[in-house]
N, C-alpha and C positions, 0 to 999 in steps of 0.2 A: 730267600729262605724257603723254607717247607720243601716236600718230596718233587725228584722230578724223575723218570722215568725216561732211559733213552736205549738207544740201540746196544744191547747187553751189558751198559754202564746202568749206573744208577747214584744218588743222592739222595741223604738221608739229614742235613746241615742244616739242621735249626739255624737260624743268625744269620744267615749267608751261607747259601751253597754253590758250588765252581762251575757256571755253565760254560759249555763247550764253544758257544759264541762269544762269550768272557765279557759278558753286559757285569756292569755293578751291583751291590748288593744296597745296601742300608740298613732297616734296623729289619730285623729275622721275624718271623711269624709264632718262632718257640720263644721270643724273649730275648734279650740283648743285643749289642752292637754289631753287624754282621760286615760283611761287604765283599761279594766275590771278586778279585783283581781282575782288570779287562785290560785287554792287550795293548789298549793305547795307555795306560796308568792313569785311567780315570776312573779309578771304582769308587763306588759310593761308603759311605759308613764308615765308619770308625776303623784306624788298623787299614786302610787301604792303600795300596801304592802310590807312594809322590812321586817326585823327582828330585835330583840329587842320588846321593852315594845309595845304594841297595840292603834293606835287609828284607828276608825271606818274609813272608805271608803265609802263617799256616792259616789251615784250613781246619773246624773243627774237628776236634776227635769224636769217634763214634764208638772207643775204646771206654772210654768216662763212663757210658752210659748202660757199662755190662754189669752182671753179678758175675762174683768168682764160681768159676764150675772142676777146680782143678787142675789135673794135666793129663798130657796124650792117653796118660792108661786110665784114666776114669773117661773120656771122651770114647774109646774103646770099650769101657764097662759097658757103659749105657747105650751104644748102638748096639751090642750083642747082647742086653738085656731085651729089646724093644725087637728083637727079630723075630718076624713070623709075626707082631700082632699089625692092627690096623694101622693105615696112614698116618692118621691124626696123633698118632704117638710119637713121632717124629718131634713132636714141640717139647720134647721132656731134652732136648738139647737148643731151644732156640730161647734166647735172650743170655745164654751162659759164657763168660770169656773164661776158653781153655790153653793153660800155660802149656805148649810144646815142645819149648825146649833152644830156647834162643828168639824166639819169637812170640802171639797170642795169636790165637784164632777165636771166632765168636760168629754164629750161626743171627742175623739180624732179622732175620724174616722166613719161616719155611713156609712153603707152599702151600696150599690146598691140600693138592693128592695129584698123582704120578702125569699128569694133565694140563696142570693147571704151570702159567711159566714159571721157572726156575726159581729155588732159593736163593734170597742173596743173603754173601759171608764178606766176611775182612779179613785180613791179617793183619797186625801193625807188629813191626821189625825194630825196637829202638834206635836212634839213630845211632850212638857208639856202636852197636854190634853190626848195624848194616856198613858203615865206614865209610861212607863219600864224603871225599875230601872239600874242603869248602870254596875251594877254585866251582865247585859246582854252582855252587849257589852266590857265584860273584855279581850276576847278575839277575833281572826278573828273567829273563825270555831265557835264560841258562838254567833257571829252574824247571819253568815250561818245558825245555827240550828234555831234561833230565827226566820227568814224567813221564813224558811222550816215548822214551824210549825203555824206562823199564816199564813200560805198561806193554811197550810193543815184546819184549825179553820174558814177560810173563808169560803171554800168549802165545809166544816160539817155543819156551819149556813145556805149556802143555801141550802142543801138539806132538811136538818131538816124543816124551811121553806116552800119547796116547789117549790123554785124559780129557780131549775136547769132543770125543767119537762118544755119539750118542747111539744108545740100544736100543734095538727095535724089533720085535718079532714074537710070534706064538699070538697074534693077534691080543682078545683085551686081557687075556689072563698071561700072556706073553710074559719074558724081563722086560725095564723101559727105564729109558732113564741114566744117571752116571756123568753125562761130560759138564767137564767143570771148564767154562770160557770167561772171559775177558772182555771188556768194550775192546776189539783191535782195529788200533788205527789203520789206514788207509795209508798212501801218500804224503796228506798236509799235517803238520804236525801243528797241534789244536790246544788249546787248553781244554783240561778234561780231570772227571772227579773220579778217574779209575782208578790212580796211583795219586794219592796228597802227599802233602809233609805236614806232623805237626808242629807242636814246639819240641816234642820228643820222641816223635814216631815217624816213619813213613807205613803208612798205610795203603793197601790193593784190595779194590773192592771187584769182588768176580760173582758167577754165581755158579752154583751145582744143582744140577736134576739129579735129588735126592733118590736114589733107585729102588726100587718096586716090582713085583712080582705081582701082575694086575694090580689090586691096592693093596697088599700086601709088604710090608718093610723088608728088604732085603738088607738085616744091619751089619751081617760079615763084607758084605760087596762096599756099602758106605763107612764103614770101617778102612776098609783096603784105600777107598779115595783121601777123605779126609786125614788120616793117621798116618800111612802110609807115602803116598804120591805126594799130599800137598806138603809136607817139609820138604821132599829135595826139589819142589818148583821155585817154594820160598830162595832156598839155598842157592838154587840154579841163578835166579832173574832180579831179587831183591840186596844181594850182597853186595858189596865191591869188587872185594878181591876173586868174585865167580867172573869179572866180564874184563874185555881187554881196555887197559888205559886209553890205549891210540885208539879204538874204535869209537870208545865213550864219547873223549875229548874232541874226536872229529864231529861227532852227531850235535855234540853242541856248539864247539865253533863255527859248524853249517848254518843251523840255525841263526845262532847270531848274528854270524855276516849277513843274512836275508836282513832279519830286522833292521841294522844297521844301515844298507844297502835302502832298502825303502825312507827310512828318514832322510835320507840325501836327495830324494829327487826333489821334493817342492823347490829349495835352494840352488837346485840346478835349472829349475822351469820342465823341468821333467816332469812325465806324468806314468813311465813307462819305463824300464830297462832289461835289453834281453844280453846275457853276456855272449862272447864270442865263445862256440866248442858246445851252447845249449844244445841238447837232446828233446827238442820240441814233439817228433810224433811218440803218439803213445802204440803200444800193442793193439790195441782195438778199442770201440768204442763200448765194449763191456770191462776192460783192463786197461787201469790208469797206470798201468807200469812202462819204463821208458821201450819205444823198439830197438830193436838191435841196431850199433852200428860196424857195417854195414847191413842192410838195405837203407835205415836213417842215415840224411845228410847231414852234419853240427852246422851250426847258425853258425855265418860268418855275416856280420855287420858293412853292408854299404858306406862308403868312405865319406861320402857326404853326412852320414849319422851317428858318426864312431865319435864317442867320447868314455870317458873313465872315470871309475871309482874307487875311490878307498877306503877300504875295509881292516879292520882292527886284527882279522886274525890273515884272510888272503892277501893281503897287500892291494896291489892294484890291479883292478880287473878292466878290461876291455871290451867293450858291445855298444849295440843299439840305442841311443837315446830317443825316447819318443816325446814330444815336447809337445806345449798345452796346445791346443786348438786345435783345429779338423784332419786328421790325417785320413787318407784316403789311400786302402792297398788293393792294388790290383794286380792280374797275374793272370794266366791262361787257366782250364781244370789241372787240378795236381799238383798243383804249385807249390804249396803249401799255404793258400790264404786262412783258410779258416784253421786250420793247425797254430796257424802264428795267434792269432787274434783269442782260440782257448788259452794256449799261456800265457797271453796277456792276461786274458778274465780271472784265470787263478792265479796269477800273479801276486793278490792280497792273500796270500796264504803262504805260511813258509812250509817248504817242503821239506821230506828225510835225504839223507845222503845217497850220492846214485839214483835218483829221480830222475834228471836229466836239467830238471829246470830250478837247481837250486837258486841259479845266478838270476831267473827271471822274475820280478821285482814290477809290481803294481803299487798307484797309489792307494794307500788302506780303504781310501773314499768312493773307490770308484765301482764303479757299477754295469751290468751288460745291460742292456738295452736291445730290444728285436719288432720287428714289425709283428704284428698277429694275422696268424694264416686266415688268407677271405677278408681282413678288413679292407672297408673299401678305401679311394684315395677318388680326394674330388679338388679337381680346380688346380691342381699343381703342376708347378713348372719341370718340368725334367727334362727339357731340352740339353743341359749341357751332360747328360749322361746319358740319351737315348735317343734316335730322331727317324725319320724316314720308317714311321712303322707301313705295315702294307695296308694297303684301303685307303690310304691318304689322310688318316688318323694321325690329329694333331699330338703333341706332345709339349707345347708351348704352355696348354691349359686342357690338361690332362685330368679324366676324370675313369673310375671303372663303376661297374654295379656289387652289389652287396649279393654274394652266395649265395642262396636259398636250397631248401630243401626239396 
């Protein structure tokens, strides 16, 4: 429960709120039974995901907690009342839900002054008018992916747009201020409190750099954002029938089959699986996006380790099994050793479509593990991995010194 603050998401969920690690909730800090779902369906509190057959988990509404402020043209009144005076006027639209016209909007927090981070807003979309069908929500991690992807369809409409380009210039009396962004996801698709569902909403929590002319309101300009741009983002990223069926339904039967794919290894004595055709290197080590192939090789599984899985939406897939105890890879430079053993590591993450490593599949439990640079190592045997050092320095009962400055 209570406020959490993350990288352009945010939560506001009295009772339970949805962290991105997807720990449980229990009872809320604001008062009643909370429990935010965690990815293994063990959330805490009341309303939390079991097992057995699926029904959704909403998350609470932050709709509830508004006053009526009317619709788009009184939201437009009162930013072109408030233009030209000070910052702190700004608040004569924060706590107010405004009907737009198929949708609400509600200003939850404005900011300080043109400086200070962003305002955070919502929209909640009812769910009859947004229209996803309930093949979405067949399952938990089908809802998850659902999020995951129009939270990613938010943050494409407002780029596409425009609307995430922040102003800057004429120094402090300069414009400033203006882009409206998104928590956007990355790669792993996360449970995340950007995009919820409630029992009657689906809701997108983003924020806006309320714009300003040094401290000064600029209410035509936030006019133009809020009134203007944010319905056809809403329309663009929040609807059904704005996005392709086959695209939808693939982002979440990808999904799926990860999840799926990971519950099958314990029962295999698996700890690990990479499918055959993975796209293991990335673009660099600043871009987790797949590289190209070619120059990348696809993972073709050694015949002694090939085994198979089945998956509810792919069928049967073919690759790697890595099995419980000590596996040991080696390989010249370039080989790809430590390429392999990253999407092992994030293998406990399900990934988007076209990543490269949807099929690569960790146990949820597992964990990297590294030596630390400069620690020392005293009295250990590592003769069967290293011998004949020079000077005639044993390796039998191997010791080094500790770093210093």
């Amino acid at each position: 429960g209570g406020r959490s603050r993350g990288r352009g998401g945010w939560s506001d969920d009295r009772g339970g709120g949805s962290w991105s690690e997807g720990r449980g909730g229990g009872k809320g800090s604001g008062g009643g039974k909370g429990g935010g779902a965690c990815l293994d369906g063990k959330g805490g509190g009341k309303g939390s995901f079991g097992k057995g057959s699926y029904s959704p988990q909403f998350d609470s509404s932050l709709q509830s907690k508004r006053m009526r402020g009317g619709d788009a043209s009184a939201l437009r009144e009162t930013l072109h009342r408030i233009d030209g005076r000070q910052y702190p006027a700004y608040r004569d639209i924060e706590g107010f839900e405004y009907e737009m016209g198929g949708f609400s909007f509600a200003v939850q927090h404005v900011q300080a002054d043109p400086f200070a981070p962003p305002s955070r807003c919502f929209v909640a979309v009812p769910l009859a008018v947004a229209g996803f069908p309930a093949e979405c929500f067949s399952h938990r991690i089908r809802e998850v992916a659902l999020r995951d992807y129009l939270t990613r369809s938010f943050s494409a409409a407002a780029k596409q747009a425009g609307a995430d380009v922040r102003t800057e210039g004429g120094g402090w009396h300069g414009g400033k201020g203006g882009e409206l962004t998104i928590d956007t996801p990355g790669q792993h698709v996360l449970e995340r409190s950007s995009v919820i569902f409630t029992a009657e909403h689906v809701e997108a929590r983003f924020s806006v750099a309320l714009p300003a002319q040094g401290r000064t309101i600029q209410g035509m300009w936030a006019a133009q954002i809020l009134v203007d741009t944010l319905p056809r983002l809403v329309n663009k990223a929040l609807l059904y029938r704005s996005h392709s069926p086959e695209h939808l339904i693939r982002h979440l039967e990808t999904v799926h089959d990860q999840s799926v794919a990971r519950s099958q290894l314990r029962q295999l004595g698996l700890v690990a699986f990479i499918a055959d055709g993975s796209i293991l290197p990335r673009r660099s080590g600043a871009d987790d996006k797949p590289m190209a192939a070619p120059p990348a090789i696809p993972f073709k599984s050694p015949s002694n380790l090939e085994c198979t899985l089945k998956l509810p939406n792919r069928g049967e897939v073919h690759g790697m099994g890595m099995r419980k105890g000590i596996t040991l890879i080696v390989g010249g430079g370039f080989h790809g050793k430590s390429t392999l053993l990253q999407a092992i590591q994030h293998g406990v993450y399900d990934k988007c479509p076209g990543d490269g490593r949807e099929l690569v599949v960790t146990d949820a439990m597992a964990m990297k593990v590294r030596a630390e640079d400069g620690r020392a190592v005293t009295r250990c045997d590592i003769s069967p991995f290293i011998d004949q050092l020079p000077f005639g320095k044993r390796t039998g009962d191997f010791s080094t010194e500790v770093m210093t400055d």
